[in-house]
C-alpha positions in Angstrom: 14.0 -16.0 -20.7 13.9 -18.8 -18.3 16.2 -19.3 -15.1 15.0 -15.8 -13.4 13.7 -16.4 -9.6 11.8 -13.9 -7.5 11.2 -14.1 -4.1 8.0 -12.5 -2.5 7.2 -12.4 0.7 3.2 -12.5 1.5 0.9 -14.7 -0.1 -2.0 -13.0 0.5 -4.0 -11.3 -2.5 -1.6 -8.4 -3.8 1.3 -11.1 -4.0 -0.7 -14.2 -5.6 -2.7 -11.1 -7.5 -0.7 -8.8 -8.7 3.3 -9.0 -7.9 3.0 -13.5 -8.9 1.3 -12.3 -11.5 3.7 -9.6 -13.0 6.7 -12.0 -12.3 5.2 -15.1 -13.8 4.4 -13.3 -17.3 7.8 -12.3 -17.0 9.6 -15.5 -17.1 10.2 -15.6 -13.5 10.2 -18.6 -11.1 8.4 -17.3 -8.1 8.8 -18.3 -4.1 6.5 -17.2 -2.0 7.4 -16.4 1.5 4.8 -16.1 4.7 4.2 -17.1 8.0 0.4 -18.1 7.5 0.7 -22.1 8.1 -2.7 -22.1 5.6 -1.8 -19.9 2.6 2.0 -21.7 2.5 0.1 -25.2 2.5 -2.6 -24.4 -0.1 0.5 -23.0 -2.6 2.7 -26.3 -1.8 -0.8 -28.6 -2.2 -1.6 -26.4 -5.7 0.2 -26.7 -8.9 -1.6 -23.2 -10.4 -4.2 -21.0 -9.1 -5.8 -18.3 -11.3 -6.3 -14.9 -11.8 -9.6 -12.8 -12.4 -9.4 -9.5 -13.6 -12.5 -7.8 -13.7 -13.2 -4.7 -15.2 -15.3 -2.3 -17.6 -15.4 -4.6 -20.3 -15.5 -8.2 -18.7 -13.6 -10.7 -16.9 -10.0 -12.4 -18.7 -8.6 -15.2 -16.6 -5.0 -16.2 -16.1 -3.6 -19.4 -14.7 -0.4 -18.6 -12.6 2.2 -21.5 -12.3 5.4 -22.2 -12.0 5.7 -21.5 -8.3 7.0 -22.5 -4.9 5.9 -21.6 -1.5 8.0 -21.8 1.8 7.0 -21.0 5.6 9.8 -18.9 7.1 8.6 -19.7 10.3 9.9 -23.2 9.9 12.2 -23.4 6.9 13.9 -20.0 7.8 17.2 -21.5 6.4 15.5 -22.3 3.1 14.2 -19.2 3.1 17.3 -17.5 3.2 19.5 -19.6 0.4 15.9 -18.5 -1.8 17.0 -14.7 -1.4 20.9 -15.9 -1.6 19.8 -17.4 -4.8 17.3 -14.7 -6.1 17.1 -11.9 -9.1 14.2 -9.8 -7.3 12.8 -9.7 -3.5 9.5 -8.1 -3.6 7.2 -8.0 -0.5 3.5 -7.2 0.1 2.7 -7.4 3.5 2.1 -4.2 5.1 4.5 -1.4 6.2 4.2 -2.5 10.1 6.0 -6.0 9.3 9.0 -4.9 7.3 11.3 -5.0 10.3 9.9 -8.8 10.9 11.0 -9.6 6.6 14.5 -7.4 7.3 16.6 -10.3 9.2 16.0 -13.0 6.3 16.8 -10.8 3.5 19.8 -9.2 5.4 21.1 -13.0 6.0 20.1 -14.2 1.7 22.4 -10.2 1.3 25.1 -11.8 3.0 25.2 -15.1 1.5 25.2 -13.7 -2.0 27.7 -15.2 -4.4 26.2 -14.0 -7.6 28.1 -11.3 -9.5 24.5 -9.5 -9.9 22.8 -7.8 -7.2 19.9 -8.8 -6.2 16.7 -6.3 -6.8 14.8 -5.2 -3.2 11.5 -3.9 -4.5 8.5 -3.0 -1.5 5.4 -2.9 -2.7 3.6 -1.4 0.3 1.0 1.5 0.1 3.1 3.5 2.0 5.6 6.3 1.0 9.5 5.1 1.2 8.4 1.6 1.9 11.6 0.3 1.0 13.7 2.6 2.3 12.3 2.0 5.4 12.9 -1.9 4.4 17.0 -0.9 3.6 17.2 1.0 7.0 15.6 -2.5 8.9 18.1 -4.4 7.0 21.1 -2.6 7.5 20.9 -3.2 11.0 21.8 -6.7 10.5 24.1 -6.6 8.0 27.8 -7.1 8.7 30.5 -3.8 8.2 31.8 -6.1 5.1 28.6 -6.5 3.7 28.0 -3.0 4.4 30.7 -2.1 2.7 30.2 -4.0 -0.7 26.2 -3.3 -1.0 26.2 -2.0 -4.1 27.6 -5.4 -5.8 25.1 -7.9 -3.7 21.8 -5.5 -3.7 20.0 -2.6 -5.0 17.3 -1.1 -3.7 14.0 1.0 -5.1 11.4 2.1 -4.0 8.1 1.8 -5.8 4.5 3.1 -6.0 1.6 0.3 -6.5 -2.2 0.8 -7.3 -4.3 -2.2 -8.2 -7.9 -2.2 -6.3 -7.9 -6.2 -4.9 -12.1 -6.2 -3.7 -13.1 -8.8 -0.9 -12.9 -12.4 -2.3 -15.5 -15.0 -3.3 -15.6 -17.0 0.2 -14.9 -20.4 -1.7 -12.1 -19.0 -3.8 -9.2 -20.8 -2.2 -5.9 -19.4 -3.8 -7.8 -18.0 -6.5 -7.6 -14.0 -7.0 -10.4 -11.4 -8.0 -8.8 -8.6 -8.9 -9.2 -5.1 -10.7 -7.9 -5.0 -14.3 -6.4 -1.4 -14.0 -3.0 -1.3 -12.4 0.3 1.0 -11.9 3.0 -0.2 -10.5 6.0 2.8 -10.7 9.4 1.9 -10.1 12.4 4.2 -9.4 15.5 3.7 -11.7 18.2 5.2 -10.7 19.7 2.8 -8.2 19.6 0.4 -11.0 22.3 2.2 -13.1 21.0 1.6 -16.5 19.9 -2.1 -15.7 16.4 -2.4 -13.9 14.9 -6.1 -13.4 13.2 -6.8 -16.5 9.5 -7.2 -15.0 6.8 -6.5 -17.9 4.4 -3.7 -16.7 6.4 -1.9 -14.8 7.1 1.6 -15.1 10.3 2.8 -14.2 10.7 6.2 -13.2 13.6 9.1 -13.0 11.6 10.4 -10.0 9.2 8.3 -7.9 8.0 11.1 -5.3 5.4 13.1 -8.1 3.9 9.3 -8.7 4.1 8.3 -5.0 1.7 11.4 -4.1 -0.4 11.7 -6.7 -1.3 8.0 -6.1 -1.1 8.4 -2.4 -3.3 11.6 -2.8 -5.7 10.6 -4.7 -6.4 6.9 -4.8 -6.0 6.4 -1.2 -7.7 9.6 0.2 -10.3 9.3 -2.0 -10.8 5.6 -1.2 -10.6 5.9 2.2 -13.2 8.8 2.4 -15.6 7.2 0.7 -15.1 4.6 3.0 -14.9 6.3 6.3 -18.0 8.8 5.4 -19.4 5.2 3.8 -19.5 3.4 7.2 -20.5 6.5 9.3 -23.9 6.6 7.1 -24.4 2.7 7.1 -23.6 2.3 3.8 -21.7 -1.6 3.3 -20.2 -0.9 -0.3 -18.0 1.8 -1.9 -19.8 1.8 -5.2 -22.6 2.5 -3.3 -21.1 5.9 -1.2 -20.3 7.2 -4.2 -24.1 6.2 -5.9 -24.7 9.0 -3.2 -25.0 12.6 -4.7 -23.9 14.3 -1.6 -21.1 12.2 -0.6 -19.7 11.4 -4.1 -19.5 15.5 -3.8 -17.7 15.0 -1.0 -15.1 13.0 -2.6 -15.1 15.1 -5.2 -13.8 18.6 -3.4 -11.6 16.2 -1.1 -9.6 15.5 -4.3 -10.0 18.8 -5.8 -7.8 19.9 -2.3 -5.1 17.2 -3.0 -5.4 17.8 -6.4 -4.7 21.8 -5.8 -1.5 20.3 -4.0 0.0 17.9 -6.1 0.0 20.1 -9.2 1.3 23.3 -6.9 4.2 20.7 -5.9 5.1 18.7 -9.1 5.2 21.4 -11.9 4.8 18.8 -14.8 1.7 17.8 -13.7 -1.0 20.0 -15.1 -4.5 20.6 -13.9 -6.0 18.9 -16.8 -3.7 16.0 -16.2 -4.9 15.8 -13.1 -8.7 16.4 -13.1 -9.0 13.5 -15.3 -6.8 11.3 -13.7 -8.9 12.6 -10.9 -12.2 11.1 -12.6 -10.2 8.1 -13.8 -10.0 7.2 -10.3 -13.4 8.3 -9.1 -15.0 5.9 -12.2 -12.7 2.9 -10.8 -13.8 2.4 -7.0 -17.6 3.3 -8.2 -17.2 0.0 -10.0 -20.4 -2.0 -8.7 -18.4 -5.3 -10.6 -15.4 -4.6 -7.5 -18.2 -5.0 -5.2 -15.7 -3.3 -2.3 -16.9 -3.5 1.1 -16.6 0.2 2.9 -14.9 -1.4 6.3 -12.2 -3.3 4.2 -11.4 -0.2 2.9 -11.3 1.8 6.3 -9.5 -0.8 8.2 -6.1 0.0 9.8 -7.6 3.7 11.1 -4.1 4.2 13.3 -1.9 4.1 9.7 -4.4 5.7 7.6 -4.3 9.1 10.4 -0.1 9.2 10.7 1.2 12.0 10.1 2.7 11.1 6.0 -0.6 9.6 5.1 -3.7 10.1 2.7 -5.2 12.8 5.0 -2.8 14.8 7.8 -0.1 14.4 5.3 -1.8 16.4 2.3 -3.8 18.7 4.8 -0.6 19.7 7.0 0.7 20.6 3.1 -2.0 22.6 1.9 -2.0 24.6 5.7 2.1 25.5 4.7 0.8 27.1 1.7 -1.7 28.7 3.3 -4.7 26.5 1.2 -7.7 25.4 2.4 -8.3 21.6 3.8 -11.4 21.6 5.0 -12.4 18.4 2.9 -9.8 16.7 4.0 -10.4 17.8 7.9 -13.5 16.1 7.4 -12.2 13.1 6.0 -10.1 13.3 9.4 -13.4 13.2 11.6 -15.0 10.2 9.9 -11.7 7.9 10.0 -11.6 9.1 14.2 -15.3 7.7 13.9 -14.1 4.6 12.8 -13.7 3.0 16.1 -14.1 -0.9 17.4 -15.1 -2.0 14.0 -15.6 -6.1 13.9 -11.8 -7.9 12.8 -10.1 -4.7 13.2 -7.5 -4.1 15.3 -6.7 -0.7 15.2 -10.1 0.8 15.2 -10.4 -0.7 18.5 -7.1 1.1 19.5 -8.0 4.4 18.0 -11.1 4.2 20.4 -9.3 3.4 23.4 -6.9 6.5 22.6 -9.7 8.3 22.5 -11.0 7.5 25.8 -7.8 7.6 27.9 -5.8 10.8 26.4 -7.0 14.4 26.3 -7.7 16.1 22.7 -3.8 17.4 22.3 -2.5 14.2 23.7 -4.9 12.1 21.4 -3.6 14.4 18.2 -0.1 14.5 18.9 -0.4 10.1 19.6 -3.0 9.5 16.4 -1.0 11.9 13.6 2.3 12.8 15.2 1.9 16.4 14.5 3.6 19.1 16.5 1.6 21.6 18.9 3.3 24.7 16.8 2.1 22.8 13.1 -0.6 25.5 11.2 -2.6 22.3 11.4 -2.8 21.1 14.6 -5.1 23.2 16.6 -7.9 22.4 13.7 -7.4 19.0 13.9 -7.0 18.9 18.1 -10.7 20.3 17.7 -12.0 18.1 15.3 -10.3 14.8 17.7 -12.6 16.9 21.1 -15.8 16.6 19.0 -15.3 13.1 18.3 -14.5 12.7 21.8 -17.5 14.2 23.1 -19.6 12.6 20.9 -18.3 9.2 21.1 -17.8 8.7 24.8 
């Protein structure tokens, strides 16, 4: 069906990669939306760029077309008739720079003519991501608007797992990317009539699928990476070629594991053990060739307090369950400290250095001093401390 237009915002690999690529096959028109002056000129220069999905059995390539690309830095007004305009708003751009996205699609929500709401879709690794999108939008909205939502915009909230490795350094707009992919999508606030996107998996209840993913995929990701660099080691495939830490990993995920099937009743421990694997197989793909401190970038994130590690572990210490895999997951992401083109791993050290071990814990995960957890993990933050100063 032609005539469908979805905005993204980002243009960096998970939009050109995976969102672009879901829309496109979908019949959708696609604008993408960033503030990078490079990647907005390369898709306005470029008539198509392709996709390369590598996986198990080979490489299939796919020629994405059929797109625009705007700079809402300088065509803000542009911008904004796009959303006005739009059947789906989908971002990928990380959870710190929804608030930055929120006045433009507030401003396209209130210039909405069309009979049909719009569909807000975040497709952040992050729990809530577009909740926490709504909330930064309706702080611009007008009371009218406000009051009339429902008939100019729905939103839902969605889980996303594709693996996009580091890139080919001549690749231009071109996009390596893993040929396994989930991309859950809530249904209720659609009423009956979701956007017709093919590959999506719409969902009653998003939280079991947010989780597992979250749980699994990311923690184990990010342990292999954060135990990955503190060894030396420069690629994923290549922490878990090691017996002891792919063990590692392994009990890690049997302690989230343990917690998402206690939680989510429907998900049994078979299911999960070999979704368990499923994943493990994935990120030991040498083809993905996944470089450990991409991975373990953004440290700050990765240790708040609803992530991949304090937000299972503080779980499991409710219940009364063992986390000592995922305490030690903890120690190697402090450990990740003033790592080259990162950011926050600078930050993390300087926390460190300038706040006692309670201060540095209740700053880094934003757990209270009463939590079952936070003694353990104040301890863990005083060895790093005294063995990083």
């Amino acid at each position: 069906m032609a005539g469908k237009k979805g905005v993204h915002f980002g243009g960096g690999n998970i939009g050109r990669g995976f969102v672009a690529e879901f829309l496109h096959n979908s019949g959708y028109e696609v604008v993408f939306i960033d503030v990078m002056d490079a990647i907005i000129e390369k898709l306005q220069n470029a008539k198509s760029y392709e996709v390369k999905e590598i996986g198990p059995s080979g490489e299939k390539t796919f020629t994405i077309d059929n797109y625009r690309a705007l700079n809402s830095k300088h065509d803000m007004e542009k911008v904004i008739h796009e959303i006005a305009t739009a059947d789906t708003v989908t971002c990928a751009v990380g959870p710190n720079i929804l608030k930055f996205i929120a006045e433009p699609i507030a401003k396209g929500i209130e210039s909405r003519e069309s009979s049909t709401p719009v569909a807000v879709i975040a497709c952040e690794n992050a729990i809530g991501a577009t909740d926490n999108l709504k909330g930064f939008i309706m702080e611009k909205l007008s009371d009218e608007t406000k009051s009339k939502l429902n008939s100019k915009a729905r939103f839902a909230n969605s889980a996303v797992d594709r693996i996009v490795p580091i890139q080919d350094e001549d690749a231009g707009l071109n996009v390596k990317i893993e040929q396994f992919f989930e991309w859950c999508v809530e249904s209720p606030p659609f009423e009956g009539n979701p956007p017709d996107i093919q590959g999506v998996h719409y969902v009653q209840d998003l939280q079991p699928y947010i989780e597992r993913k979250l749980f699994t995929v990311n923690t184990g990701h990010a342990t292999a990476a954060y135990y990955g660099h503190n060894r030396g080691i420069k690629y994923i495939h290549e922490v878990l070629e090691n017996k002891e830490l792919q063990e590692i990993v392994q009990n890690t995920l049997k302690e989230t594991a343990h917690l998402i099937c206690s939680k989510h009743d429907h998900i049994s421990r078979e299911e999960q053990q070999e979704y368990v694997q499923k994943i493990v197989t994935r990120i030991s793909n040498p083809v993905l060739k996944d470089g450990v401190d991409r991975v373990g970038r953004a440290p700050l994130r990765k240790l708040s307090r609803k992530e991949r590690f304090i937000g299972p572990a503080a779980h499991l210490a409710e219940m009364g369950e063992k986390y000592d895999y995922l305490l030690g997951g903890i120690e190697m992401a402090l450990r990740f400290q003033n790592v080259e083109g990162d950011d926050e791993s600078v930050e993390l050290a300087k926390i460190l250095k300038d706040n006692d071990a309670n201060a540095a814990t209740k700053k880094l995960t934003g757990l209270e001093e009463t939590h079952p957890i936070f003694a353990k993990v104040s301890e863990v933050v005083a060895k790093v401390q005294r063995e990083t100063a």
